[in-house]
MARTOR-784636 format. One line per field, with one value per residue (C-alpha): y, x, z; residue in one letter. Coordinates in Angstrom, 1 decimal, always signed. Last residue first. Layout:
v <- [Y, ...]
u <- [X, ...]
w <- [Z, ...]
residu <- [A, ...]
! end
This chain:
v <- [+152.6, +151.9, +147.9, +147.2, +149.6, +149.1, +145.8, +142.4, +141.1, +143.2, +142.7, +138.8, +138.9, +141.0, +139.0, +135.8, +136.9, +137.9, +140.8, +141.6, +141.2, +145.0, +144.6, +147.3, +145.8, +143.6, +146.5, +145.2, +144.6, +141.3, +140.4, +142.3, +141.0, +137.4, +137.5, +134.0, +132.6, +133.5, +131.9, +129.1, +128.1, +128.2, +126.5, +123.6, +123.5, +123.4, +120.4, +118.8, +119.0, +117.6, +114.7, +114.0, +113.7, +111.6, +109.5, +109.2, +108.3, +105.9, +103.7, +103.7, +102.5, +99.7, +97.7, +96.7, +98.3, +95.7, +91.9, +89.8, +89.8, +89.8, +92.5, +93.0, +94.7, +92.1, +92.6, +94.1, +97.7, +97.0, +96.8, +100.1, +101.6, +100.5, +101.6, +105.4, +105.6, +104.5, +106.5, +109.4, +108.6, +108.5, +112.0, +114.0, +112.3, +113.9, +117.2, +117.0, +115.8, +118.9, +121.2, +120.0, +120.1, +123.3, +125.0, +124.2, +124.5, +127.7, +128.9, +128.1, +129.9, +133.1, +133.3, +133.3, +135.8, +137.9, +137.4, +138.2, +141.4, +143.4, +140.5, +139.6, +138.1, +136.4, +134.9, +133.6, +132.0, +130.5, +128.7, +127.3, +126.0, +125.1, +122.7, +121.3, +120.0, +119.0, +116.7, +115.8, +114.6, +113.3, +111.2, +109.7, +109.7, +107.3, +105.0, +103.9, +103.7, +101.3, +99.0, +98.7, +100.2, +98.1, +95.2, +95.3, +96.7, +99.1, +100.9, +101.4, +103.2, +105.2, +106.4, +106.4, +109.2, +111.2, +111.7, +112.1, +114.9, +116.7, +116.5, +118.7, +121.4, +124.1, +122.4, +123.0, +126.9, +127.4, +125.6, +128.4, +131.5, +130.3, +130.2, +133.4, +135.3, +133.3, +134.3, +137.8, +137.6, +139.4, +143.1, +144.2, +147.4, +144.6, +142.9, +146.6, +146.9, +143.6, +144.6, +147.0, +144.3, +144.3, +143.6, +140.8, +139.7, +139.9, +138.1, +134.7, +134.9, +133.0, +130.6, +129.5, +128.8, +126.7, +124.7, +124.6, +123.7, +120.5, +118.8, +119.8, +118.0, +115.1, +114.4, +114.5, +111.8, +109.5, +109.3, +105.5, +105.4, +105.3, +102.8, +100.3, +100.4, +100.3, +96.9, +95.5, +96.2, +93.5, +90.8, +92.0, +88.5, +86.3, +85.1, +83.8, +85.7, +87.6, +88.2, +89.1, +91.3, +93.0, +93.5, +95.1, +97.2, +98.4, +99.9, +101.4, +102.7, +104.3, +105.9, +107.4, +109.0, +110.1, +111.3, +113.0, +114.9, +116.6, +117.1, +118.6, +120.7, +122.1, +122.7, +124.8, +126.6, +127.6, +128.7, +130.7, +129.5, +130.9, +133.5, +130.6, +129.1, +132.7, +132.9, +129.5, +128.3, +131.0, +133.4, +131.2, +131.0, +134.4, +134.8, +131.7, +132.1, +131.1, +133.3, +130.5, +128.8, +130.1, +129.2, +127.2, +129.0, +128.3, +126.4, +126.0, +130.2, +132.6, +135.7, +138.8, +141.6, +143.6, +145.9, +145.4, +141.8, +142.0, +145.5, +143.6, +140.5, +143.1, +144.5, +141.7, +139.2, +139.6, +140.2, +137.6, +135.1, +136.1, +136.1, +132.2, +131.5, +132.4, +130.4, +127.3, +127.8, +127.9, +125.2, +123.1, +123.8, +123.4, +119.7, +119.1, +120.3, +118.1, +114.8, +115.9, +116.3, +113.4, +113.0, +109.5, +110.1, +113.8, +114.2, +110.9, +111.7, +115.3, +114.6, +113.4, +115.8, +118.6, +116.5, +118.4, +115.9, +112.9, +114.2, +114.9, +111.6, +110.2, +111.0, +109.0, +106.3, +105.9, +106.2, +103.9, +105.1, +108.6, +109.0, +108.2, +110.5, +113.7, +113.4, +115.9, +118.4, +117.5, +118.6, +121.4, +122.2, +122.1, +124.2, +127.1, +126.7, +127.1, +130.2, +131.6, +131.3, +132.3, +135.7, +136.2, +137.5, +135.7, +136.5, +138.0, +135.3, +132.8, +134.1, +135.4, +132.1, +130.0, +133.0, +132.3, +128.8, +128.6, +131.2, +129.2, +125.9, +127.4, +128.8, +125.1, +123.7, +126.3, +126.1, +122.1, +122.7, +124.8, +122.4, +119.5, +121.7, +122.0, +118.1, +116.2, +114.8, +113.9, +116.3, +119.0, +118.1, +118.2, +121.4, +122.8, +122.0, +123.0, +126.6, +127.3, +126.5, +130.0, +130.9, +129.6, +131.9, +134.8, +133.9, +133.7, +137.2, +138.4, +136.6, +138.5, +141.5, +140.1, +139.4, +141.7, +143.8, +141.7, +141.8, +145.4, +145.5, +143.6, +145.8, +148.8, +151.6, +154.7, +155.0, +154.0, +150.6, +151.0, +153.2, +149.8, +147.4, +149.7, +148.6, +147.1, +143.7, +143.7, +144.3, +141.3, +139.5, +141.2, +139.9, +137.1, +134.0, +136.0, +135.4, +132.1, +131.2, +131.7, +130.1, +126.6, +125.2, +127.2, +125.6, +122.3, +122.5, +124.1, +121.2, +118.5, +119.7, +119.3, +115.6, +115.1, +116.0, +114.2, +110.9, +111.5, +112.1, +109.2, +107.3, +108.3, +108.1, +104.7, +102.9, +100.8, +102.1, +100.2, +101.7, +104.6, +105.3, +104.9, +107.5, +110.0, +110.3, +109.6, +112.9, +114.4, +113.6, +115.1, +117.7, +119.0, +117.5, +120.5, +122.9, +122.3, +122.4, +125.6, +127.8, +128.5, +130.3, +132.7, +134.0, +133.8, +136.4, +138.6, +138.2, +139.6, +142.8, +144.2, +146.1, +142.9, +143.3, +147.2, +147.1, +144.8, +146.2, +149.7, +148.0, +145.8, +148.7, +150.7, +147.8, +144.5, +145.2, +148.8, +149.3, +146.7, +148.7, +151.9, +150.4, +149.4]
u <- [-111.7, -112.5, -112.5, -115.5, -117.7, -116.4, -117.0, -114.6, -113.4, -110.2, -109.3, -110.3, -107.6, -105.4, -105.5, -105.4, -101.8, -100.4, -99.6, -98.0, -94.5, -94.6, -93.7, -91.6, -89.3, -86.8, -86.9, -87.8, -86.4, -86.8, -83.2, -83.4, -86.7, -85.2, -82.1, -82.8, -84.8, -82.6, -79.3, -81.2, -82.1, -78.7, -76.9, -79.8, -79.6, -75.8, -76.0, -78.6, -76.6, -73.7, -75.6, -76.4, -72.4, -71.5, -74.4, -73.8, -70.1, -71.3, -73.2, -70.4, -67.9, -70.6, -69.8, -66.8, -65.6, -63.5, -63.9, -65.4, -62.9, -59.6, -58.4, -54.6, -52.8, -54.6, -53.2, -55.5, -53.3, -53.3, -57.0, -57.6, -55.4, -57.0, -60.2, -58.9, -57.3, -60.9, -62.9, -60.4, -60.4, -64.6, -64.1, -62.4, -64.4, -67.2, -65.2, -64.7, -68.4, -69.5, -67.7, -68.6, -72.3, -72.6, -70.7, -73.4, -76.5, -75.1, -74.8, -78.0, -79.2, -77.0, -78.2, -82.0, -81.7, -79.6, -82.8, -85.4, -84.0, -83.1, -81.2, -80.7, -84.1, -84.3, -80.9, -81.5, -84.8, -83.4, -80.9, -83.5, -85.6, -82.4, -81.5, -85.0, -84.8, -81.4, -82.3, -86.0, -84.6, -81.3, -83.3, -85.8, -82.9, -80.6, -83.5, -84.8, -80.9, -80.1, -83.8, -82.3, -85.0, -85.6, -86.9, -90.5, -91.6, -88.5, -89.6, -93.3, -92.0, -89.5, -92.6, -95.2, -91.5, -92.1, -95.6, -95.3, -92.7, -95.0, -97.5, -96.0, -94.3, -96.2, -96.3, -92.3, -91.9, -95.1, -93.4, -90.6, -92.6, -94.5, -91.4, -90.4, -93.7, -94.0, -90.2, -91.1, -94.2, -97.2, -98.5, -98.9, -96.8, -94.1, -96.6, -97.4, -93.8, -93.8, -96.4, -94.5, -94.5, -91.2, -90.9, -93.0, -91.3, -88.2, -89.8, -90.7, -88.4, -85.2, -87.6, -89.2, -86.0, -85.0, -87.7, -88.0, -84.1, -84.3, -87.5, -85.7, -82.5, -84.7, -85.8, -82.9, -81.4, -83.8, -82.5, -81.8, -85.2, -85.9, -82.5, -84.3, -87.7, -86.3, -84.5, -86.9, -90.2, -88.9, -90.3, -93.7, -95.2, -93.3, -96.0, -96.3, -99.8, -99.1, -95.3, -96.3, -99.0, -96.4, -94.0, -96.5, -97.5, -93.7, -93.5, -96.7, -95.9, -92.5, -94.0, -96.5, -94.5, -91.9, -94.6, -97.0, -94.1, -92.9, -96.3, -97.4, -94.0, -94.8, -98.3, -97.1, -94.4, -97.3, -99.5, -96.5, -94.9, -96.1, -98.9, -101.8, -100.2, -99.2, -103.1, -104.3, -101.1, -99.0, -101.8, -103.4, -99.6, -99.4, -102.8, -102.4, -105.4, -107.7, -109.1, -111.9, -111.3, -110.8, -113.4, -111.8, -109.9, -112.1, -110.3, -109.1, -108.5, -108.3, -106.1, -107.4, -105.9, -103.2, -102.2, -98.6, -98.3, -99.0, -97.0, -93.8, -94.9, -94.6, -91.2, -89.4, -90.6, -87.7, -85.3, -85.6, -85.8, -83.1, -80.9, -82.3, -81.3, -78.4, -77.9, -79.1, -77.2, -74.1, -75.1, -75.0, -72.5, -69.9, -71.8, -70.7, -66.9, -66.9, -67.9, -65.5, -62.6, -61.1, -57.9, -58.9, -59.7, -60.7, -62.3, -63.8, -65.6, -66.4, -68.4, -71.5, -71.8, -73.0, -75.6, -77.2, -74.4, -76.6, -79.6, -77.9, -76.3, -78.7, -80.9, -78.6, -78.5, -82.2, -84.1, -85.4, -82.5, -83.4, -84.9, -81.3, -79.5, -81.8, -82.5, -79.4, -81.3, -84.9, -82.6, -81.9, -85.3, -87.1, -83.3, -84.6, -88.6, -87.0, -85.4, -88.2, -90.9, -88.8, -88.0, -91.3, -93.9, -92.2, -92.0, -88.4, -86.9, -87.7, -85.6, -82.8, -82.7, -82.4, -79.3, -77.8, -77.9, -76.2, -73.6, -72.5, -72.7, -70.6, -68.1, -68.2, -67.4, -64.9, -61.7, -61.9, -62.0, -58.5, -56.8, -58.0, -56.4, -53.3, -53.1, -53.2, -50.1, -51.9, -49.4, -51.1, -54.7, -53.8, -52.2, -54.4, -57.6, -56.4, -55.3, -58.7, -60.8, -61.3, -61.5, -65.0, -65.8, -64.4, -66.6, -69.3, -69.4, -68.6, -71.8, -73.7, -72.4, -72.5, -76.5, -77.8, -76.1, -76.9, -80.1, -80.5, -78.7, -81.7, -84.4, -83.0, -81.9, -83.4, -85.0, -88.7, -88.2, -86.0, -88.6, -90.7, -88.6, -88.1, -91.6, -90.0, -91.9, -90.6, -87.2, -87.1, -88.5, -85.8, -82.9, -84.2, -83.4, -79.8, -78.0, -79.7, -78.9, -75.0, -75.3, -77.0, -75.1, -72.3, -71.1, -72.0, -70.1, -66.9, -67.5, -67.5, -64.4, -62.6, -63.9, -62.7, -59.4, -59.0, -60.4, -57.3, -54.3, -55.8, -56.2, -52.4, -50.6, -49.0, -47.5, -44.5, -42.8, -45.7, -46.2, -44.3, -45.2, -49.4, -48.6, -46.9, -49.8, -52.6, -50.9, -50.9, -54.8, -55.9, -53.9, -55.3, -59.1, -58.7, -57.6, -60.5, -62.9, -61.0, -60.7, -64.3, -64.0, -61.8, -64.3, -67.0, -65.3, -64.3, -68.0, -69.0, -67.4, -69.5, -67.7, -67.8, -71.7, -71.1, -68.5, -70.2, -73.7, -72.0, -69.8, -72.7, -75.4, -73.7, -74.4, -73.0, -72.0, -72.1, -70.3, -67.7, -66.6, -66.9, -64.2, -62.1]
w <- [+186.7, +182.8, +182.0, +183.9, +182.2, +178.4, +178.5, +178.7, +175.4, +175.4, +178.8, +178.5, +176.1, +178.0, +181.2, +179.2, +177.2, +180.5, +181.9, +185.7, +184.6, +182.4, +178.9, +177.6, +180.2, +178.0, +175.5, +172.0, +168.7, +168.1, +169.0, +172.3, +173.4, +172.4, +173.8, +176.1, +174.0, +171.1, +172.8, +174.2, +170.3, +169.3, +171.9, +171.8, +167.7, +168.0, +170.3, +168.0, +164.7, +166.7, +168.1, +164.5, +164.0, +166.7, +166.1, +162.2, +163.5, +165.5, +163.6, +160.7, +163.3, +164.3, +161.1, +162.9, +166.3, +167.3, +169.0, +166.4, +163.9, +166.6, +168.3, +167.4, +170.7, +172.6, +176.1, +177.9, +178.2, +173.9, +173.9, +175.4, +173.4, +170.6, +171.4, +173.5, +169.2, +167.9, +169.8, +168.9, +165.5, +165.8, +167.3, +164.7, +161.9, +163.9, +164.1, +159.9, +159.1, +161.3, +159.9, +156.0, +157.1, +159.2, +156.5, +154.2, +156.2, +157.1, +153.6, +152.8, +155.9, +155.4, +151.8, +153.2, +155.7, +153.5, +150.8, +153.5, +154.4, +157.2, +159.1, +163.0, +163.7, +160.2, +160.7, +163.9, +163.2, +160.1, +162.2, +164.2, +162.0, +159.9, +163.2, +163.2, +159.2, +160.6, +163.5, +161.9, +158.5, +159.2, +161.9, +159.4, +157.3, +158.8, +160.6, +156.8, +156.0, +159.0, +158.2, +154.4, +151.9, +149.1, +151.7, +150.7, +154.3, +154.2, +151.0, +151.9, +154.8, +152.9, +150.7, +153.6, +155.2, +152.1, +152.1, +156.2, +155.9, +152.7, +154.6, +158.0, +155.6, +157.1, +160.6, +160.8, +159.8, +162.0, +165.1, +164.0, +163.9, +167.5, +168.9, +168.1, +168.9, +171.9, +172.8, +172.2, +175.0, +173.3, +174.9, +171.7, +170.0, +168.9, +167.0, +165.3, +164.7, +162.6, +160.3, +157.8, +155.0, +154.4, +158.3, +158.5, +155.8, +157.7, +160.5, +158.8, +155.9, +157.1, +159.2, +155.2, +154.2, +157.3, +157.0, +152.7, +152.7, +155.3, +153.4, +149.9, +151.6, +152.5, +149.5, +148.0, +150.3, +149.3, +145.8, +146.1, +147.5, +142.9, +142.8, +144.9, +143.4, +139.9, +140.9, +142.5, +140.3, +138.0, +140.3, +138.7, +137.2, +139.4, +141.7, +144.8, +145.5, +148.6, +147.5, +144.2, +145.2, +147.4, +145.1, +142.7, +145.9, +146.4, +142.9, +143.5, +146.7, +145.6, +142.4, +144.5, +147.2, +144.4, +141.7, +144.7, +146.1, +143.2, +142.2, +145.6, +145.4, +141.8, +142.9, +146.2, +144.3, +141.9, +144.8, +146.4, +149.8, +153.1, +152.6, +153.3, +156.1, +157.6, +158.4, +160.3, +162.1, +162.4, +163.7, +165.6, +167.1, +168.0, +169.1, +172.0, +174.5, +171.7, +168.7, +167.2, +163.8, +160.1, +157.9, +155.2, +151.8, +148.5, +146.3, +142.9, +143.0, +140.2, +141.2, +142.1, +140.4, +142.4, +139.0, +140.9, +140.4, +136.9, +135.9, +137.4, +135.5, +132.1, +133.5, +134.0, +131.9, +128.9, +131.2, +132.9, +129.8, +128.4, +131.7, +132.0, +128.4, +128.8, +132.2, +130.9, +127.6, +129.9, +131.9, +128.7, +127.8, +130.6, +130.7, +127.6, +128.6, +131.4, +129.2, +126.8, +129.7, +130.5, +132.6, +133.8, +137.2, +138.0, +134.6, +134.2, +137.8, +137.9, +134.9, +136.3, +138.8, +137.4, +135.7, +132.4, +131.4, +131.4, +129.5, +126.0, +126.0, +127.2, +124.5, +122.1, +124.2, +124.3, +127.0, +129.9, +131.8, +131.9, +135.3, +137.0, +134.7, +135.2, +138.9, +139.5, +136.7, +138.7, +141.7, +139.7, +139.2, +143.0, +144.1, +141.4, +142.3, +146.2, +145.4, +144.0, +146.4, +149.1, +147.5, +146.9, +144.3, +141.3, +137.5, +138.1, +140.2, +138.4, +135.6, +138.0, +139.9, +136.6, +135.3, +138.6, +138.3, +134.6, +135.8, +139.2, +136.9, +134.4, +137.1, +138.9, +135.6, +134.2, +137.0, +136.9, +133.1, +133.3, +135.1, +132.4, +129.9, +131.5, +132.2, +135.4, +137.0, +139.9, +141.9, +140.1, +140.4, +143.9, +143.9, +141.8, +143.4, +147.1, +145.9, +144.0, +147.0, +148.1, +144.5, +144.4, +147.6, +145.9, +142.3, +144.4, +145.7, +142.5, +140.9, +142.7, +141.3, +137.8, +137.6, +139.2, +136.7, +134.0, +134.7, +135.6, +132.0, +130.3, +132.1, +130.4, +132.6, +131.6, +134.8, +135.7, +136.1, +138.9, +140.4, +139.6, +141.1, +144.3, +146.0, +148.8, +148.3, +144.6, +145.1, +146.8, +144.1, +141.7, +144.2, +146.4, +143.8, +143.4, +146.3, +147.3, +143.8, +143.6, +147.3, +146.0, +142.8, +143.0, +146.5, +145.4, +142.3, +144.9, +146.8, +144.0, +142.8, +146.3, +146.4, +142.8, +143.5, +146.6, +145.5, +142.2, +144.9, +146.7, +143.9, +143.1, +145.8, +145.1, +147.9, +147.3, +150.5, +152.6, +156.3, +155.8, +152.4, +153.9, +156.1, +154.0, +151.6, +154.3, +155.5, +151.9, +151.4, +154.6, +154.4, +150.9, +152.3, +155.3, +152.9, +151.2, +154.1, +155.3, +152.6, +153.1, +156.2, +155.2, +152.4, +154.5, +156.5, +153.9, +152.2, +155.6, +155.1, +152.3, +149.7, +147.3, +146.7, +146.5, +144.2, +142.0, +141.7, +140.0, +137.6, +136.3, +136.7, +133.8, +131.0, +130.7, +127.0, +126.5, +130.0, +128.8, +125.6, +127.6, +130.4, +127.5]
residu <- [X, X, X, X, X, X, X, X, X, X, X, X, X, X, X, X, X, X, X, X, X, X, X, X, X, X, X, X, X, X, X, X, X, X, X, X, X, X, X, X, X, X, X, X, X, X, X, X, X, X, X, X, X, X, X, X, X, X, X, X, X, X, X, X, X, X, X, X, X, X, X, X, X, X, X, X, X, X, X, X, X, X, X, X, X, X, X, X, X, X, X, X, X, X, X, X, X, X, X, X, X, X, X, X, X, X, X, X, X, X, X, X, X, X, X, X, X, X, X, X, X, X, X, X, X, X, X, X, X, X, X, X, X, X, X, X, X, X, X, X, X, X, X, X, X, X, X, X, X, X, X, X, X, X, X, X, X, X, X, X, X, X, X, X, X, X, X, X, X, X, X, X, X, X, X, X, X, X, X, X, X, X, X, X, X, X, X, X, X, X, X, X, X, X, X, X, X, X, X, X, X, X, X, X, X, X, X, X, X, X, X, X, X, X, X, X, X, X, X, X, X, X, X, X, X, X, X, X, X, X, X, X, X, X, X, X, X, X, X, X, X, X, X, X, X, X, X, X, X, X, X, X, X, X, X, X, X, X, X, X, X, X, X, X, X, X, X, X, X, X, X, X, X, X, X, X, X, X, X, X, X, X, X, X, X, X, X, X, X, X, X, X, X, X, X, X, X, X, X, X, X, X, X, X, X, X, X, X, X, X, X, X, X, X, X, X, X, X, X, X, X, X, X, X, X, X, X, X, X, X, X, X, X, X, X, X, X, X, X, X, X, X, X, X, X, X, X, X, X, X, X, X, X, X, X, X, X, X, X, X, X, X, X, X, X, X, X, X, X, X, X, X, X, X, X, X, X, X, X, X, X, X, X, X, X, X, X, X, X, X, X, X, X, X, X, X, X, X, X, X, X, X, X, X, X, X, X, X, X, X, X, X, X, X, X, X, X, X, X, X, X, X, X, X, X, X, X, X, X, X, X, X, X, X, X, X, X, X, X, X, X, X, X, X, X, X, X, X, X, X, X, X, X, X, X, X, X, X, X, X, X, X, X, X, X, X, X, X, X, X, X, X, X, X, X, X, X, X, X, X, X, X, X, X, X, X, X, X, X, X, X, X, X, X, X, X, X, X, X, X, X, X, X, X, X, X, X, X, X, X, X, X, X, X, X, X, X, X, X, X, X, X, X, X, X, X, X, X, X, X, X, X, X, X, X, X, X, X, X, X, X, X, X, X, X, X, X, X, X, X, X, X, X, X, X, X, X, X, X, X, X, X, X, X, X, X, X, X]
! end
C-alpha cells in the first residue's frame, strides 16, 4: 500500500506531510478554530430553547437550516484563503533561497515536488477544516438532512481547499515572490465570487456553467432544501481547477525556474523617474522611492490596475449616464440604476483586496529583507528600529495609496447618484482604513517575529480571519449588553415596553459597526505599542547597540562632512 501511494503522490508527499503537521502551531490554530463554530452550535440551540419557551409552537428548523449554512460558509472561507497562503509562498519562496534549483537537481520529478507541496499543505488545512466538522453534523443532523447531503457539506470546502491550492501552486511556480503570488490567486477567485453577478447578461445555458464556479452559490439549496446537484457542480469544477493547476505547475516549474535565474533584463513600458534627494529620513526615502518598485510584481501590478480600472470606471460611467439624465430630464439611460446598484453591491470585495494587499505586503517587508541578506546591514547603521518599523508600514500604506482613492471616486460617484446609501458609503470608507491599518500592523508583527515571508503571510491571513469572527462575536457581546443596561433602564422608569420611537431602532445596527470598528482600532493601538516599545528586541538588536548621543542628522552630516573634521 504504502509503494502503491508513493508511486502515485510520489516520495516527497509522505515526507512534506509530517513535517507540516509536526509543527506545534498548527495545534494551537487548531483549538482556536473550533471556537467560531462551536460558538454558532450554541448559538443556534439557545435561540432553540428560547424561542420554545416563549412560543411552544416554535419550529427550529430555519434556525437549524441558517446555522448550517453559516458554519459551511466558514469552513469555504477558510479553504478559500489559508490553503493558498500556505501554498502561494511555497515554490516562490523557494526561489528567493535559492533551494528550487538544488531541488531541481535531484531525481525528484517536478510533478511529485508538486504533489508533495501540494499534500503537506493541504494537511494543515484539512485539521483546521475538521475543526468545524463536529458543529456541521450536528446541525445538519438535527435538520434532518440526508447522508448524502452530509457527505457534500464534507466535499465542498475540501474541493475548494484542493482547487485553490492547485491555483496557488501554478502561480506560484512561474512567480518571483511569495507576495506576488498569493495575491494573483485571491485577484482570481474574487473574479470566481464575481462570476454570477457579471454573468447576467448571458445566456442560461452559460450560467449554468458560470454560477457554480461560485463556492457560495450552492451552500444555500444545499443547506435549505436538501439539494445537492448544484453542490456537486460546483465540487467539479474546483476539482478541474485544481488539476489543472498541479498540471500546469509542474509543467512550468523548471523552465520559469531557468528564466528567473538566467537574470535577463526584462522589457520595461517605462522608464523608472530620477529618484529625489537623501533627506534626514533614510529609512523612509528608502520605502518610499526604492521598495516601491520591488513591492508587488509588474504583472500583479497590471492585473491590479485593470482590476481597478474596470470597477472605478464602470462605476463612473454608469453614474455619468445617470447624471446626464438628471441634468437633461431625460429617460434615455434610466436603465443604468439597476446595474449601477448591484456593480457597488460588490463593494465589499474591494475593500477586502484593499485590506489583503496591506497587510500582505507588511508580512514581507522584513523577511525579504532577510531572504535577501540586507536586513543585517540596516541593523549595522546607526538607524532608530522604530524608524525602520514605522517607516516599513507607512510604506505598506502609500504603496497602495491609488488604488484607495480609485476605489473610494468609485463609492463616491455611487453616493452622488443615490446607488450608494450615505450609511454604506460611511461603512466602508471606515472598514477600509480601520482594518486596512490593523493588517499594517499585524503584518508588522508577523514579519518581525517570522523567518519567512510565506509564515508571515499565512499568519496574516489567518489573523484577518480570526480577528473577524472574534470580533463580530465580542461586539455582538456588547450590543446585548447595551441592550439588556437599555431595557433595564427602561423598566426602573417605568416603561418596561418602549414604545416605536423610544428604543434603539435602526441605531442597533450603528452601534454594533462602532462597537466592532472600535475593536479593530483597540487591537491596532495594543499591537502597535507592543512593537514600538520591543522594537530593538524584535528586530534583532540590542537596546544599547545604539548609543543616546546619535541622531540620524549627526550622522548624516558625519558622513557628508570632510575627512579633516571628521578625524580628531
Amino acid at each position: 500500500m504504502a509503494s502503491l501511494l508513493e508511486l502515485l503522490v510520489g516520495p516527497m508527499a509522505a515526507i512534506e506531510c509530517q513535517r507540516s503537521l509536526g509543527r506545534g502551531w498548527v495545534l494551537l490554530v487548531r483549538a482556536l478554530a473550533t471556537l467560531p463554530p462551536a460558538m454558532v452550535l450554541l448559538a443556534v440551540l439557545w435561540f432553540w430553547w428560547f424561542s420554545q419557551q416563549m412560543m411552544p409552537d416554535y419550529s427550529p428548523g430555519p434556525s437549524l437550516a441558517g446555522g448550517v449554512a453559516v458554519v459551511e460558509a466558514m469552513l469555504v472561507t477558510a479553504a478559500l484563503l489559508v490553503g493558498q497562503a500556505l501554498l502561494a509562498g511555497t515554490l516562490a519562496g523557494d526561489k528567493a533561497r535559492s533551494t528550487l534549483g538544488l531541488l531541481l537537481t535531484t531525481r525528484v520529478s517536478p510533478r511529485e515536488i508538486v504533489v508533495g507541496r501540494l499534500a503537506g499543505r493541504l494537511c494543515v488545512v484539512g485539521v483546521l477544516l475538521a475543526a468545524g466538522l463536529p458543529a456541521l453534523v450536528w446541525l445538519a443532523a438535527l435538520y434532518g438532512l440526508g447522508l448524502g447531503s452530509h457527505l457534500t457539506l464534507v466535499a465542498l470546502p475540501a474541493a475548494v481547499s484542493f482547487g485553490g491550492g492547485g491555483l496557488a501552486l501554478a502561480v506560484s511556480a512561474v512567480a518571483r515572490r511569495a507576495r506576488d503570488a498569493l495575491l494573483m490567486v485571491y485577484l482570481f477567485e474574487i473574479v470566481l465570487l464575481l462570476a454570477p453577478v457579471l454573468s447576467g447578461s448571458f445566456s442560461a445555458g452559460l450560467r449554468e456553467w458560470i454560477d457554480p464556479l461560485n463556492p457560495y452559490h450552492a451552500i444555500g439549496p444545499l443547506s435549505e432544501l436538501d439539494e445537492i446537484g448544484p453542490a456537486m457542480a460546483t465540487i467539479g469544477l474546483w476539482l478541474i481547477l485544481g488539476v489543472a493547476g498541479c498540471a500546469w505547475a509542474a509543467w512550468r516549474l523548471r523552465p520559469a525556474y531557468l528564466s528567473d535565474a538566467d537574470g535577463r533584463r526584462r522589457w520595461r513600458l517605462f522608464r523608472p523617474a530620477r529618484l529625489p534627494a537623501l533627506r534626514d529620513r533614510p529609512m523612509l526615502w528608502k520605502e518610499l522611492y526604492v521598495e516601491q518598485g520591488e513591492g508587488f510584481g509588474r504583472f500583479v501590478k497590471w492585473v491590479g490596475i485593470l482590476a481597478v480600472v474596470v470597477y472605478a470606471g464602470g462605476a463612473i460611467v454608469l453614474a455619468g449616464l445617470l447624471v446626464r439624465d438628471w441634468w437633461l430630464q431625460g429617460e434615455t439611460s434610466r436603465w443604468a440604476a439597476a446595474p449601477l446598484q448591484e456593480w457597488l453591491g460588490v463593494s465589499w470585495l474591494m475593500a477586502w483586496i484593499f485590506e489583503w494587499a496591506v497587510g500582505l505586503r507588511a508580512a514581507a517587508a522584513i523577511t525579504a529583507e532577510r531572504q535577501r541578506g540586507t536586513w543585517d546591514l540596516l541593523l549595522t547603521t546607526p538607524l532608530e528600529g522604530r524608524d525602520m518599523v514605522l517607516a516599513k508600514i507607512y510604506g505598506s500604506i502609500h504603496a497602495l495609496r491609488g488604488f484607495f482613492a480609485a476605489v473610494v471616486i468609485a463609492w463616491l460617484a455611487g453616493l452622488v447618484c443615490g446607488a450608494l446609501p450615505p450609511l454604506d458609503f460611511a461603512e466602508l470608507l471606515v472598514q477600509t482604513l480601520v482594518i486596512g491599518a490593523f493588517m499594517g500592523t499585524v503584518g508588522m508583527a508577523f514579519s518581525l517575529n517570522c523567518k519567512s515571508a510565506a509564515s508571515a503571510m499565512t499568519l496574516t491571513i489567518v489573523a484577518w480571519l480570526g480577528a473577524g469572527c472574534a470580533f463580530a462575536a465580542l461586539a455582538g457581546i456588547l450590543m446585548l449588553m447595551v441592550m439588556l443596561a437599555w431595557f433595564v433602564a427602561s423598566f426602573l422608569m417605568g416603561n418596561l415596553m418602549p414604545g416605536p420611537g423610544t428604543g434603539l431602532g435602526p441605531w442597533s445596527g450603528v452601534l454594533y459597526y462602532v462597537l466592532r470598528m472600535s475593536l479593530y482600532s483597540l487591537a491596532t493601538l495594543l499591537i502597535g505599542a507592543y512593537i514600538l516599545r520591543r522594537v530593538d528586541t524584535l528586530i534583532g538588536r540590542s537596546p544599547v547597540a545604539v548609543a543616546p548621543s546619535v541622531r540620524r542628522k549627526e550622522y548624516l552630516h558625519a558622513e557628508r562632512a570632510p575627512v579633516h573634521e571628521t578625524v580628531p
